[in-house]
BALOBA-1460 file (C-alpha; in Angstrom, 3 decimals):
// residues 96
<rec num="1" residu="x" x="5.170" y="-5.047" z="20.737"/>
<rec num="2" residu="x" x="5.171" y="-1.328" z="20.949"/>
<rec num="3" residu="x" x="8.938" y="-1.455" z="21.918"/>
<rec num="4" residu="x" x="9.743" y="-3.854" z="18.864"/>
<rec num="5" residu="x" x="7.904" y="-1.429" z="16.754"/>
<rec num="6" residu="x" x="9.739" y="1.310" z="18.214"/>
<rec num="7" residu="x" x="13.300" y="-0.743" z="17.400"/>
<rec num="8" residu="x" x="12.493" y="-1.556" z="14.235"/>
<rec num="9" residu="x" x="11.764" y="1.899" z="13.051"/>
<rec num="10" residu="x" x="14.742" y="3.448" z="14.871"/>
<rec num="11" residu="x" x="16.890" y="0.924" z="12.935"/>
<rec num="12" residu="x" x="15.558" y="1.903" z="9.602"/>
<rec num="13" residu="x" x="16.120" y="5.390" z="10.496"/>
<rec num="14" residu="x" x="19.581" y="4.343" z="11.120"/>
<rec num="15" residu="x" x="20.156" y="2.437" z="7.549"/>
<rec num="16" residu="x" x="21.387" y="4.056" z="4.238"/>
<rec num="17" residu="x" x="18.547" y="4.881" z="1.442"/>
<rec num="18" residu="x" x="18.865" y="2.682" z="-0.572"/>
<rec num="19" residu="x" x="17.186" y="2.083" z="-4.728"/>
<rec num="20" residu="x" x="13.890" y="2.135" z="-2.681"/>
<rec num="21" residu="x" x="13.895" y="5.292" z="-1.171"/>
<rec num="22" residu="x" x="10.865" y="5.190" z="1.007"/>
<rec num="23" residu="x" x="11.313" y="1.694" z="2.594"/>
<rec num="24" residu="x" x="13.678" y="-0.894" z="3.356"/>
<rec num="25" residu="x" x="13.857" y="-4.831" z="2.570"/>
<rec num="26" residu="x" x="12.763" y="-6.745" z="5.299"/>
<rec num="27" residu="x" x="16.006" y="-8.928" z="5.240"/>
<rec num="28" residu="x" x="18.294" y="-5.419" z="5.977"/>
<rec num="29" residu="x" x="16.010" y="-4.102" z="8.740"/>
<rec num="30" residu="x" x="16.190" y="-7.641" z="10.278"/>
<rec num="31" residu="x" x="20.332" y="-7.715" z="9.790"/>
<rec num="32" residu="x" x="20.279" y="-3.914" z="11.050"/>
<rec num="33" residu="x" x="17.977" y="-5.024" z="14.295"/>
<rec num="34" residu="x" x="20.138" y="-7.974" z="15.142"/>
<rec num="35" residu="x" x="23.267" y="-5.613" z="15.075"/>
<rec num="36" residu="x" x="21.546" y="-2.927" z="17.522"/>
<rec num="37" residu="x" x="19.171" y="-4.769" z="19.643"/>
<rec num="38" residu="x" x="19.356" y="-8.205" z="21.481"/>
<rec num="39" residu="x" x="16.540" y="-11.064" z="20.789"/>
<rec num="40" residu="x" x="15.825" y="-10.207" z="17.378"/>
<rec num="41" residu="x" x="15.435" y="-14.129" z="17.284"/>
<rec num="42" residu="x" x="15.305" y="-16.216" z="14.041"/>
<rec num="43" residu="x" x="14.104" y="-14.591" z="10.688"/>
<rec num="44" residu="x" x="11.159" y="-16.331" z="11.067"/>
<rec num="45" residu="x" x="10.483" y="-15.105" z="14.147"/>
<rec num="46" residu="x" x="11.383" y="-11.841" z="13.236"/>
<rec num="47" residu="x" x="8.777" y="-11.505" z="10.272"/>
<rec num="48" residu="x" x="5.892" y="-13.008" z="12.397"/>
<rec num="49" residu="x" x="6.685" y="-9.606" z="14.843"/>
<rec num="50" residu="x" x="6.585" y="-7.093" z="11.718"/>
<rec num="51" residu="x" x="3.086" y="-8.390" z="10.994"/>
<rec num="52" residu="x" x="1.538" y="-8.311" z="14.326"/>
<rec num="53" residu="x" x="3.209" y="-5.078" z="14.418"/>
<rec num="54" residu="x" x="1.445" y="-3.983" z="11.330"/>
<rec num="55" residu="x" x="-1.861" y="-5.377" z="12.704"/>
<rec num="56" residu="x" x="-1.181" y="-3.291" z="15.479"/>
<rec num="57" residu="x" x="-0.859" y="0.035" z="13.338"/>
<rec num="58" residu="x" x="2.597" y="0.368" z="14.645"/>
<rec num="59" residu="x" x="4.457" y="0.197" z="11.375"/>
<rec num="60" residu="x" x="4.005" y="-0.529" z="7.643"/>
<rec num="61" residu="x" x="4.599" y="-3.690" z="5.600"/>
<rec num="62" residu="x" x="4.282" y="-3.508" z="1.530"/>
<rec num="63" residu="x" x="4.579" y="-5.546" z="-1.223"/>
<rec num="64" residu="x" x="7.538" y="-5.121" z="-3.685"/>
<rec num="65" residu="x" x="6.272" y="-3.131" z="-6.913"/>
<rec num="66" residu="x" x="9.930" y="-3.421" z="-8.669"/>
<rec num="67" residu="x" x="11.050" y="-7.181" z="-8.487"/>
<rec num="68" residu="x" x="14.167" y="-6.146" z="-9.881"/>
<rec num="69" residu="x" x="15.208" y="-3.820" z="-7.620"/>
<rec num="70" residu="x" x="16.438" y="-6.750" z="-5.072"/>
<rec num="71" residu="x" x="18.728" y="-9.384" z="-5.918"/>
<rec num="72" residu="x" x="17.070" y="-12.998" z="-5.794"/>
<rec num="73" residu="x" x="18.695" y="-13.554" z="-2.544"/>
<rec num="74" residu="x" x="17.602" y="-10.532" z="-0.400"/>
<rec num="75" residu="x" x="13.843" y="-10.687" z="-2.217"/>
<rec num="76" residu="x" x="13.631" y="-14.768" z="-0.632"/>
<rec num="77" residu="x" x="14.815" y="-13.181" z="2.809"/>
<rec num="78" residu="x" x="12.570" y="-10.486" z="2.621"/>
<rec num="79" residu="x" x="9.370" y="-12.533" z="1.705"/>
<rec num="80" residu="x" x="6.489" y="-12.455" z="4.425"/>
<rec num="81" residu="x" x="3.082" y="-14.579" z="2.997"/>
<rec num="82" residu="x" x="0.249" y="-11.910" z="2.866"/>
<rec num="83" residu="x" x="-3.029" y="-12.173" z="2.213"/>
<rec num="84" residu="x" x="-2.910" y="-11.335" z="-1.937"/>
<rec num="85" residu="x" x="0.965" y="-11.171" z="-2.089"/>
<rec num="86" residu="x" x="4.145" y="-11.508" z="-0.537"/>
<rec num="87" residu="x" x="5.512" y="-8.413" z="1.955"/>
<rec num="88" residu="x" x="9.112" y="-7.927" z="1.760"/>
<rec num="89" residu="x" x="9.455" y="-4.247" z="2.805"/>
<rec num="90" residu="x" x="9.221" y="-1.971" z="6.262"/>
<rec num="91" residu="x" x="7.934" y="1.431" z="4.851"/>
<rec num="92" residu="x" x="9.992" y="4.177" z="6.035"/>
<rec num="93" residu="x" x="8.661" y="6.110" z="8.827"/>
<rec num="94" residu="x" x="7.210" y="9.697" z="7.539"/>
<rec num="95" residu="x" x="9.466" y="12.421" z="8.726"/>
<rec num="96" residu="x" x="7.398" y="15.539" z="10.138"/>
């Protein structure tokens, strides 16, 4: 898990800023890890790992404040259940 984390924060290093500045849609660090790393698995898959990753303190999941800053199709992609509402972004790492 630690070296999923590890991936997963090294790709988002990797991708442009985009309108969210401090994190990343879930769906574009998922396309981003399949294009760097082998067995990213299915989506589905992928999204179960982010939050037992997050459980673990290894990275941070949030919930999307600005609807409108994602189109309809990358905010479906991005959706993980949570507890009070969907996840759809991977918080940018802090830089030191």
């Amino acid at each position: 898990l630690e070296t999923f984390a590890a991936r997963v924060l090294a790709t988002i290093a990797e991708l442009p800023v985009g309108p969210l500045r401090d994190s990343v849609p879930v769906s574009d660090v998922y396309d981003g890890y399949r294009e760097r790393h082998d067995g990213a698995g299915d989506l589905s898959m992928f999204k179960q790992r982010l939050l037992e990753a997050q459980r673990g303190r290894l990275l941070a999941l949030r919930q999307l404040d600005r609807p409108q800053a994602l189109s309809d199709a990358c905010r479906q992609r991005s959706e993980i259940a949570g507890k009070r509402r969907p996840l759809h972004l991977v918080l940018r790492p802090r830089r030191s």
